[in-house]
C-alpha positions as CSV (number, residue, x, y, z in Angstrom):
1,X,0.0,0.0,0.0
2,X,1.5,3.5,-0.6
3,X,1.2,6.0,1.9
4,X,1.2,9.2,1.8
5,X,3.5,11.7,2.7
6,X,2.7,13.6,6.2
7,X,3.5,15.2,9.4
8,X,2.1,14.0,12.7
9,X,3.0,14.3,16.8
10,X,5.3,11.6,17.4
11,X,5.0,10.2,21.5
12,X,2.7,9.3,24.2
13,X,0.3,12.9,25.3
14,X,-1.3,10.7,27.8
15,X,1.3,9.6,30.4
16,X,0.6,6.3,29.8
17,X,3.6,4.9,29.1
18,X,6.3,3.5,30.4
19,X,9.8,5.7,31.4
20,X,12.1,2.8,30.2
21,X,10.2,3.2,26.6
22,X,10.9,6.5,26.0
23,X,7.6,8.1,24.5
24,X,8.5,11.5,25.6
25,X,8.4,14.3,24.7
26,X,5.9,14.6,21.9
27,X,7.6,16.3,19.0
28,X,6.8,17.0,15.3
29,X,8.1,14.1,12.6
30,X,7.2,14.9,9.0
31,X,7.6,11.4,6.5
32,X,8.0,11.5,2.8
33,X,5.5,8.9,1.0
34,X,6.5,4.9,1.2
35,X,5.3,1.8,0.5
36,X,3.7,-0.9,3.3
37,X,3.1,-4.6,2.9
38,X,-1.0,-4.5,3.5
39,X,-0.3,-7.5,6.6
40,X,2.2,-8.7,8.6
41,X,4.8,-11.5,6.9
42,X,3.1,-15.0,7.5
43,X,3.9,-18.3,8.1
44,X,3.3,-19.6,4.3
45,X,5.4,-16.7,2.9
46,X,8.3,-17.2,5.5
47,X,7.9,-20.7,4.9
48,X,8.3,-20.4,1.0
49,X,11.4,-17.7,1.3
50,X,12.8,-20.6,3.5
51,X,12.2,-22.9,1.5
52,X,13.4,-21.2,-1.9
53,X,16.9,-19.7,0.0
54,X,17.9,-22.1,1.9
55,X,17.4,-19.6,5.2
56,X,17.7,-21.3,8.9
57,X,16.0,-19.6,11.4
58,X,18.0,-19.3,14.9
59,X,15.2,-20.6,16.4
60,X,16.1,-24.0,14.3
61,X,19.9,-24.0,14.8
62,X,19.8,-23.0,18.5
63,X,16.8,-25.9,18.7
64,X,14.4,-24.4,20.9
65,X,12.4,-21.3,20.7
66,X,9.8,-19.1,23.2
67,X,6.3,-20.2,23.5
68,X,3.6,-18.9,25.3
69,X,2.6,-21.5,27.9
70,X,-1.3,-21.8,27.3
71,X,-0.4,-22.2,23.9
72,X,2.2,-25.3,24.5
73,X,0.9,-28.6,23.7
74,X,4.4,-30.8,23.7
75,X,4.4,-32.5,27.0
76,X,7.1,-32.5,28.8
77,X,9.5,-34.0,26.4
78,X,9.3,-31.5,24.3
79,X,9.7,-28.7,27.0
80,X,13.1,-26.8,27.5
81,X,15.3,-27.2,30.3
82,X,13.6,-25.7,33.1
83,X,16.5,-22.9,33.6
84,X,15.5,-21.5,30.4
85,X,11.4,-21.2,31.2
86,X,9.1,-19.3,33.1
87,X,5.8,-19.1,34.8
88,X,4.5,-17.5,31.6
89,X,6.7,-18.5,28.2
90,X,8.4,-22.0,28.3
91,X,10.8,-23.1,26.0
92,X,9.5,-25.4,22.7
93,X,12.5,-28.0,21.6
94,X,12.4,-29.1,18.0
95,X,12.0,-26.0,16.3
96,X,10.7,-25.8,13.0
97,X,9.2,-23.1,10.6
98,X,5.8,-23.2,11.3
99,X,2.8,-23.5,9.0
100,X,-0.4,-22.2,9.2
101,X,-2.5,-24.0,11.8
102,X,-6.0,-24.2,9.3
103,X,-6.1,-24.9,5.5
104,X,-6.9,-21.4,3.9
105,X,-5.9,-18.6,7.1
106,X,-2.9,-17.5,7.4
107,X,-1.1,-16.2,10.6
108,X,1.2,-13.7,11.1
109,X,5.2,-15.4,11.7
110,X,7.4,-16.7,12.4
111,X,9.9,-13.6,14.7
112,X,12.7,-12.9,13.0
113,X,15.3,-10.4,13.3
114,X,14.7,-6.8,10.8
115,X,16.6,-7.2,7.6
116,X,16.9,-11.1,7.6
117,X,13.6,-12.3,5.6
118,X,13.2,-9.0,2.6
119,X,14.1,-5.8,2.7
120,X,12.1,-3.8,4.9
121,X,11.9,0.0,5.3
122,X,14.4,1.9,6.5
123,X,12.4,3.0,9.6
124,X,9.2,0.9,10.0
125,X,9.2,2.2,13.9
126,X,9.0,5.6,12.8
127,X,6.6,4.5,9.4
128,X,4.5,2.6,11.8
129,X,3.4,5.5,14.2
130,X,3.1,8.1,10.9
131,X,1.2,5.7,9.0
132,X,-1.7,6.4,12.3
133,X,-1.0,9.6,12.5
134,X,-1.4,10.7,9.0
135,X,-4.1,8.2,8.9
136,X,-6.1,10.8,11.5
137,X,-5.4,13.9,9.3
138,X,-2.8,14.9,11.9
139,X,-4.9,15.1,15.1
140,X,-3.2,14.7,18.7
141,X,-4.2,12.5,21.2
142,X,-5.0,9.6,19.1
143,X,-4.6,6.2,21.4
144,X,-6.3,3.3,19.6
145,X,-4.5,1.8,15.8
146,X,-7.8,1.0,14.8
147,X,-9.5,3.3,11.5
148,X,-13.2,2.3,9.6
149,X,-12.7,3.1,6.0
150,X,-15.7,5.8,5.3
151,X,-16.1,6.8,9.2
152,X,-15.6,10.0,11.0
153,X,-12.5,9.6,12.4
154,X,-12.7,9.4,15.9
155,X,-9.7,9.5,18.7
156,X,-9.6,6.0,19.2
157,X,-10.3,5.4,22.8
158,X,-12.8,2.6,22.4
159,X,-11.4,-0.9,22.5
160,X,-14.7,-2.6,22.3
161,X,-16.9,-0.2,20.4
162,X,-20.6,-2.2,20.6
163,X,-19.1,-5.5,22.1
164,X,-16.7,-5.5,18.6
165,X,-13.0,-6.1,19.7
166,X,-11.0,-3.4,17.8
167,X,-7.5,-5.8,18.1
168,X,-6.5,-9.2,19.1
169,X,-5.0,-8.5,22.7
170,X,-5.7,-10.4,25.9
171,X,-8.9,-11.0,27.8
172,X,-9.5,-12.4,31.1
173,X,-7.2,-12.6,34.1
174,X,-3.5,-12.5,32.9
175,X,-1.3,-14.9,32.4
176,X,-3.2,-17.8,33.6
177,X,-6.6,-17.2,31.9
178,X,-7.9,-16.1,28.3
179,X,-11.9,-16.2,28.2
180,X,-10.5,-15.3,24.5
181,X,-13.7,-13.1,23.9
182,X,-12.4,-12.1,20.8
183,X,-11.6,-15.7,19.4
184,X,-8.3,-16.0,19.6
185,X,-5.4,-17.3,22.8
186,X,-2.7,-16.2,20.2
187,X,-2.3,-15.3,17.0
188,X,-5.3,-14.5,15.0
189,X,-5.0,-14.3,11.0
190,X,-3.5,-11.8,9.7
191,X,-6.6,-10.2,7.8
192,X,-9.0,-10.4,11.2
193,X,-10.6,-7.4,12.5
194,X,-10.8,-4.3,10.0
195,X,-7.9,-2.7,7.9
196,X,-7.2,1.2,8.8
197,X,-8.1,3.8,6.2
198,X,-4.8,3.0,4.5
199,X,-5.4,-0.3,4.4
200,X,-3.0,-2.0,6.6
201,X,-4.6,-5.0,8.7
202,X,-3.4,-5.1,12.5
203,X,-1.2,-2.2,13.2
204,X,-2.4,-3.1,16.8
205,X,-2.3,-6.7,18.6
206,X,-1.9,-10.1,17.2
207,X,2.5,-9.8,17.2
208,X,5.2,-7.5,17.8
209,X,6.5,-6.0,14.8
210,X,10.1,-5.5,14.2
211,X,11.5,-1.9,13.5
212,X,14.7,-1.4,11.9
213,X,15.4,1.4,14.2
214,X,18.1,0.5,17.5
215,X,16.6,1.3,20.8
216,X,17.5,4.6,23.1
217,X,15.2,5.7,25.8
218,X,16.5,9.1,25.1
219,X,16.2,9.6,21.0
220,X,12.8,11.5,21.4
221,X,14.5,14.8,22.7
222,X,17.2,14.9,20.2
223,X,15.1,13.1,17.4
224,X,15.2,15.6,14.0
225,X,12.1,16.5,12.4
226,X,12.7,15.4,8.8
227,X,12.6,11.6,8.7
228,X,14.6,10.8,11.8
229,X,16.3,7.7,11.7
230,X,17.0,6.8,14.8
231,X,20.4,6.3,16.6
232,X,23.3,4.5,14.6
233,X,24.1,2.1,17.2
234,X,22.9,0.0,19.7
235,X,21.6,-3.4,21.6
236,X,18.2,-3.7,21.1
237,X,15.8,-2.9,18.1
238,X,12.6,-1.4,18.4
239,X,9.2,-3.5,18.3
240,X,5.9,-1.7,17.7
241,X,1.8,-2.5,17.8
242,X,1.8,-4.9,21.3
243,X,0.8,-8.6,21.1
244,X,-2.0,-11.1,21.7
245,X,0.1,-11.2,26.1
246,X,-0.6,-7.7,26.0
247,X,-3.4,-6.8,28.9
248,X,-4.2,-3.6,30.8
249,X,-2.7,-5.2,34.0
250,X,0.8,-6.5,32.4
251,X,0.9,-4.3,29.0
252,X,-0.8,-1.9,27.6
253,X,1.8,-1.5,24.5
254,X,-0.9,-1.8,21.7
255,X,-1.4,2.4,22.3
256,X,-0.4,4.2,19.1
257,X,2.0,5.9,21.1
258,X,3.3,2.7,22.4
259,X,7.0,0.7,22.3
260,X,9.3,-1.6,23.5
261,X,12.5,-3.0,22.7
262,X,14.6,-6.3,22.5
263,X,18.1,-7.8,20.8
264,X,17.7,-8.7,17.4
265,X,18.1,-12.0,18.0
266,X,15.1,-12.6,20.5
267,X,12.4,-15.0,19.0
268,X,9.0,-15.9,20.2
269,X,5.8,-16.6,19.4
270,X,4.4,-13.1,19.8
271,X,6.7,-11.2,17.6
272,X,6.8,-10.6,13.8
273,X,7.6,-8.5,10.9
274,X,6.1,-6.1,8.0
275,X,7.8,-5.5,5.4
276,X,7.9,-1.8,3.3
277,X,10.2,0.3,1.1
278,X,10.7,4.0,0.2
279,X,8.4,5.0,-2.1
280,X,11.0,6.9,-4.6
């Protein structure tokens, strides 16, 4: 999808967000125009670029890979060493690429590192937060990712607009139960719910997307206006849009003005990629 070229108020003008993320300050970004993969990268593309390159995911060579315990359903011999588990995410031996679960439906996956798969944009982090913010003809104070092609554009504050879930995020009592009111304990496909008015599917929920950008806490003061880049080095990359683990009581990362950060070569069930390029 192309998008166009814009100026929007980049950072969280709620206090809602978390000090380690870095939302603040708000300040003025403008974008040229680029191009954005409609959905997230799924498991039968991934799957076919592995398939035609040769590619081995880490998740495959180190033989074991993050899942989400509610999700787990490989006994315990197929269950990490307990060192390298937790009360939430245990660790899946026998990695493979995964394919998608029904005939037909696609899911977003599998996580990979930015770069590795196709090129993606220079700056999704940045892209990703523009494309909403353009997407609302500039306003401030814009929370939810969510858009209705041919409706007044609204701020975004309802999650659950007439008992319609706006993103595929957690329900229930977090981490041990998922009365999954919006049909889904993890990943839901990747054209669920409603595209914005660009028409990108599930800039909110569902997985993590990777952002080529490194991570600093501190960019957001010093950030340029003009297409900011983000810092040259670093440790961690930026992720954007929240997950299906993300809950008012342990996350609330699917905010527009929402981030987080991990090293590039973290993998888990929860985390994805789009891809994108420049649109000169």
């Amino acid at each position: 999808m192309l998008i166009p070229a814009g100026s929007f108020e980049m950072g969280d003008g709620f206090g809602e967000g978390y000090e380690t993320d870095g939302e603040t300050p708000v300040h003025e970004v403008r974008l040229p125009s680029f191009w954005m993969d409609a959905t997230a990268v799924t498991n039968a593309a991934f799957a076919a670029f592995c398939k035609d390159t040769g590619y081995v995911t880490e998740a495959e060579n180190l033989g074991v890979s993050a899942v989400f315990h509610l999700a787990f359903r490989g006994g315990s011999r197929g269950r990490a060493p307990r060192s390298r588990a937790s009360a939430v995410v245990v660790g899946s031996q026998g990695c493979v690429v995964a394919t998608p679960r029904r005939p037909g439906i696609e899911h977003p996956g599998p996580p990979e590192p930015p770069g590795r798969a196709c090129h993606l944009a220079r700056r999704p982090g940045l892209l990703r937060v523009g494309r909403q913010a353009i997407a609302d003809r500039g306003r401030v104070g814009v929370r939810g990712a969510w858009w209705t092609p041919g409706q007044p554009i609204r701020p975004g504050d309802e999650l659950v607009p007439r008992g319609r879930w706006q993103c595929n995020i957690w329900q229930g009592d977090f981490p041990r139960a998922n009365t999954e009111d919006d049909g889904h304990v993890t990943t839901a496909p990747v054209k669920t719910y409603r595209p914005n008015g660009h028409g990108l599917w599930q800039m909110a929920g569902n997985v993590w997307e990777w952002c080529a950008d490194w991570f600093d806490a501190g960019y957001y003061a010093n950030s340029p206006v003009e297409a900011p880049r983000g810092p040259d080095t670093g440790e961690a990359r930026v992720m954007r849009g929240g997950s299906y683990l993300c809950h008012d009581s342990y996350c609330h990362r699917y905010r527009v003005a929402a981030r987080s950060s991990n090293t590039p070569e973290s993998a888990s069930g929860n985390i994805g990629f789009r891809c994108g390029n420049d649109a000169a």
